[in-house]
Residue, then its C-alpha position, 0 to 999 in steps of 0.5 A: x556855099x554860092x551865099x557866102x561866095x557871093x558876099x565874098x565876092x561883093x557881088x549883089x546880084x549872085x546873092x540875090x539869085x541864090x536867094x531867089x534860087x532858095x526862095x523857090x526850092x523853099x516853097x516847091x518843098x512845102x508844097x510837096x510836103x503840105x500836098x503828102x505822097x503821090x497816089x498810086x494809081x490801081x492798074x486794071 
């Protein structure tokens, strides 16, 4: 949605910050998912 309002607009600098703003949930995803669930820690 914010892409194609910022290719409507012809504004180049919306389009690049929700390129930046996808680029980083991007990567922090493949890290959650390369790192696998949390650990529980045992309570004693």
């Amino acid at each position: 949605m914010i892409i194609i309002a910022g290719v409507a607009g012809g504004r180049r600098d919306g389009l690049t910050a929700a390129l930046v703003i996808f680029g980083a949930y991007s990567v922090a995803f493949v890290i959650r998912v390369i790192s696998g669930p949390p650990r529980r820690r045992v309570v004693q």
